[in-house]
DRENMI-767047 format. One record per residue: residue number from 1; residue in three letters; chain; x, y, z of N, C-alpha, C in turn. Coordinates in Angstrom, 3 decimals. Last residue first. Layout:
% DRENMI-767047
  seq  type  mol        nu        nv        nw       cau       cav       caw        cu        cv        cw
  NUM   ALA    A         X         Y         Z         X         Y         Z         X         Y         Z
...
% end
This chain:
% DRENMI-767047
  seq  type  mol        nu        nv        nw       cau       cav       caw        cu        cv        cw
   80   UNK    A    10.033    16.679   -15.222    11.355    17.685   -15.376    11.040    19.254   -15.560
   79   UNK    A     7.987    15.191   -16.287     8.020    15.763   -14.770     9.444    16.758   -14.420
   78   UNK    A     5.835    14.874   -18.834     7.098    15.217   -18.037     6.950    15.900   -16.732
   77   UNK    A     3.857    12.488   -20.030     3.645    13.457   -18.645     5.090    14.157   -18.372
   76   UNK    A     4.239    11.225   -23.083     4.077    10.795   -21.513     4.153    12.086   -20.982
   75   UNK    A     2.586     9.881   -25.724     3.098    10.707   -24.954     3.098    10.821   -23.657
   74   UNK    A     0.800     7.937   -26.864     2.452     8.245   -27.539     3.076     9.005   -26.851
   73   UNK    A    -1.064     7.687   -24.975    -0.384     6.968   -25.111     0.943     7.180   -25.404
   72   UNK    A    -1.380    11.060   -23.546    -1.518    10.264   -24.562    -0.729     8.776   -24.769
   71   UNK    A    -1.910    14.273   -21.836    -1.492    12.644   -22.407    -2.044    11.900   -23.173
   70   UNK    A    -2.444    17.170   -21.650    -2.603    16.123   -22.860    -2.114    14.680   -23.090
   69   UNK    A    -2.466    16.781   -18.759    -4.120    17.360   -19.416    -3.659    16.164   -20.653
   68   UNK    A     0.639    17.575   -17.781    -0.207    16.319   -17.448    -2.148    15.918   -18.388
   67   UNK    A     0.709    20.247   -18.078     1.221    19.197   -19.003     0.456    18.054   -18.920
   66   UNK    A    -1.489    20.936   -15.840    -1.553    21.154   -17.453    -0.558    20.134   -18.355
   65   UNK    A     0.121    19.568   -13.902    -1.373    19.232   -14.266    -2.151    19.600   -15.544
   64   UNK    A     2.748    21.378   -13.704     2.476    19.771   -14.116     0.836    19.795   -14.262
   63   UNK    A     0.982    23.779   -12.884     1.594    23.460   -13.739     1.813    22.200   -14.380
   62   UNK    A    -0.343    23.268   -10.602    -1.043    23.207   -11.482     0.261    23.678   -13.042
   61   UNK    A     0.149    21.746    -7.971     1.436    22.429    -9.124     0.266    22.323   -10.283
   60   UNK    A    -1.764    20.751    -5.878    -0.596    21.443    -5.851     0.459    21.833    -6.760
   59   UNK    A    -4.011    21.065    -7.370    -4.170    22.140    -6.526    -2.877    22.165    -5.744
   58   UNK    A    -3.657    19.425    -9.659    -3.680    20.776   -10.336    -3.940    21.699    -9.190
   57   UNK    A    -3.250    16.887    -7.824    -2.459    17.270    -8.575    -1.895    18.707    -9.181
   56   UNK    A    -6.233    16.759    -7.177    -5.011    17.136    -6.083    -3.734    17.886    -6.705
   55   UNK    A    -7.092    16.678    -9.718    -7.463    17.275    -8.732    -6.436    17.526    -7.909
   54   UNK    A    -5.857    13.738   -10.323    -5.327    14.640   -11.089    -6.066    16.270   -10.349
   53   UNK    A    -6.982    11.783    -7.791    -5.346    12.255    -7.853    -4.945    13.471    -8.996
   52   UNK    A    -9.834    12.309    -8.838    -9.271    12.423    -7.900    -8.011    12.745    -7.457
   51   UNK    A    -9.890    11.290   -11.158   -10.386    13.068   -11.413   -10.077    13.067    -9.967
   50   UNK    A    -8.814     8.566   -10.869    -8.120     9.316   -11.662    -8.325    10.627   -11.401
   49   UNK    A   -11.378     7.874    -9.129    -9.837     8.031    -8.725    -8.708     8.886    -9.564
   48   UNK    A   -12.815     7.419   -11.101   -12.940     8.662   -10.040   -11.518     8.575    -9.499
   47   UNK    A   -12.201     5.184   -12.677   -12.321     6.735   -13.485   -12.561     8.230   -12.066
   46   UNK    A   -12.490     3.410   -10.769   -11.033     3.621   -11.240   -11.230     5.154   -11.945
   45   UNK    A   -15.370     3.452   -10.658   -14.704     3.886    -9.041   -13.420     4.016    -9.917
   44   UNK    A   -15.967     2.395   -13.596   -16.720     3.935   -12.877   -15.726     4.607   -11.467
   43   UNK    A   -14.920     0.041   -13.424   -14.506     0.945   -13.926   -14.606     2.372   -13.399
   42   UNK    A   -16.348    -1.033   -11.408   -15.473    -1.385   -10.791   -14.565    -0.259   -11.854
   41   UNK    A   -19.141    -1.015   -12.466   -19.511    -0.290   -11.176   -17.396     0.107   -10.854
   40   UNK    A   -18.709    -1.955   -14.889   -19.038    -1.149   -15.068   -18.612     0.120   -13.721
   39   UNK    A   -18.455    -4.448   -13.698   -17.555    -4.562   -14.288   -17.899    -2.904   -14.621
   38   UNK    A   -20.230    -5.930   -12.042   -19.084    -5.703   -10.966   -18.131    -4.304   -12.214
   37   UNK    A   -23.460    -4.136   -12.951   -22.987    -5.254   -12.010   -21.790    -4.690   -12.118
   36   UNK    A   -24.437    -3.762   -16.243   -24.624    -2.982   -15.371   -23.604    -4.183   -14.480
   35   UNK    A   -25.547    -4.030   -19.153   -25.992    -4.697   -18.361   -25.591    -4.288   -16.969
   34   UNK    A   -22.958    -2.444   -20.357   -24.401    -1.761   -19.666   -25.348    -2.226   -19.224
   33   UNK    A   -21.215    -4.346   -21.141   -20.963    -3.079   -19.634   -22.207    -2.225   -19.230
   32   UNK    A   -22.489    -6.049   -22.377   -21.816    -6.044   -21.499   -21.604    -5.107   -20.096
   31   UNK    A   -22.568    -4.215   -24.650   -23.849    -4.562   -24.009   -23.531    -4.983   -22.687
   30   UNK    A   -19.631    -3.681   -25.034   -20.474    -2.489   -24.925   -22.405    -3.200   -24.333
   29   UNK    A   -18.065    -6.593   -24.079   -18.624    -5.739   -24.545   -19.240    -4.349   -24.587
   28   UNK    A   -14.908    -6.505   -22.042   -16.169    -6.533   -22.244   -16.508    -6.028   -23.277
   27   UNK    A   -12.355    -7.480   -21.686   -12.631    -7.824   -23.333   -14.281    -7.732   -23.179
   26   UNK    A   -11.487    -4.988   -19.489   -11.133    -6.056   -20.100   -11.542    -6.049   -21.806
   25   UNK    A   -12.550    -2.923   -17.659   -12.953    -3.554   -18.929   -12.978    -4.855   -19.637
   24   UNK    A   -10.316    -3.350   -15.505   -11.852    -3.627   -15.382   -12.896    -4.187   -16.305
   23   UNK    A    -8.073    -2.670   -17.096    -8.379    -4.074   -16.389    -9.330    -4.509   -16.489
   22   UNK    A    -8.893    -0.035   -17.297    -8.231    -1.085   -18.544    -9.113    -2.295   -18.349
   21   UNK    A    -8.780     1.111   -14.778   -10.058     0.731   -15.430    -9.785    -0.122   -16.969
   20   UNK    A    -5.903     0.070   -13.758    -6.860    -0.364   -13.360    -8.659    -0.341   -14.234
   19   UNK    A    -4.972     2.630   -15.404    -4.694     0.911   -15.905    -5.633     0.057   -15.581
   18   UNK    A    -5.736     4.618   -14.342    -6.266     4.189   -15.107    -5.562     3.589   -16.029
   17   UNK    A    -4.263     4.267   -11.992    -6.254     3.750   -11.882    -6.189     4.144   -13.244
   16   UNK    A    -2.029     4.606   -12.705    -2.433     3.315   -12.105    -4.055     3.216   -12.164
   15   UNK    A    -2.069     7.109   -13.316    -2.328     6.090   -14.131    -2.136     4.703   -13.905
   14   UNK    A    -2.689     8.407   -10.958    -3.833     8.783   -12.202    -2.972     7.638   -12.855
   13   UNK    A    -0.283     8.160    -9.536    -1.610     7.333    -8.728    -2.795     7.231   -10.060
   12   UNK    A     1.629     9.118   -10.624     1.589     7.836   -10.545     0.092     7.167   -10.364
   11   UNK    A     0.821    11.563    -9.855     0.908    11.514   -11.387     0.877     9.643   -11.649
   10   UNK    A     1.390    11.057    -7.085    -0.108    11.683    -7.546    -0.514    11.264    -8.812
    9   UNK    A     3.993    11.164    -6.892     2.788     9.864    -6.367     1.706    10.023    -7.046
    8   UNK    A     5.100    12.953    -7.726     5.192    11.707    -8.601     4.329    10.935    -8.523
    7   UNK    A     4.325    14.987    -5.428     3.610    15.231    -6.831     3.800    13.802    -7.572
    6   UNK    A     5.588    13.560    -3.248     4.129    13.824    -3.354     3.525    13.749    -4.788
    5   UNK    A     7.945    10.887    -3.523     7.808    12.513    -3.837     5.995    12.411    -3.867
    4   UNK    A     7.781     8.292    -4.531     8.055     8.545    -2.024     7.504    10.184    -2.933
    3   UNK    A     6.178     6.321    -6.079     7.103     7.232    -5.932     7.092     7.708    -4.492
    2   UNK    A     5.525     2.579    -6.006     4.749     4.424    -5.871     5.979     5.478    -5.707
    1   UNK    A     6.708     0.473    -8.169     6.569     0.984    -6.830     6.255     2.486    -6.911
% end
């Protein structure tokens, strides 16, 4: 569930879409995805969303938004 706090939401919202472009991918190929249609078009909108909520993000605490820069799988976002 989305966090109720603005900034959590935000940090929440960048990696929900980009789970969502996970999704999108799936087990496509690389020819696959450049044949072009739902699967490319449906990534492309999840990757804007992300430069979308992390945007908002660095124009209200651009602090978190720097931590937030190096994620990484092995590493998560502190919000403390």
């Amino acid at each position: 569930m989305r966090p109720e706090s603005r900034l959590a939401g935000l940090v929440w919202d960048a990696l929900e879409f980009s789970r969502n472009a996970q999704i999108a991918v799936g087990e496509a190929t690389v020819a696959e995805f450049l044949e072009g249609g739902v699967v490319p078009w449906a990534t492309e909108r999840q990757i804007e969303l992300v430069g979308e909520a992390l945007s908002k993000l660095r124009q209200a605490a651009p602090e978190i938004a720097e931590r937030c820069r190096t994620y990484t799988r092995s590493s998560a976002c502190e919000m403390s």
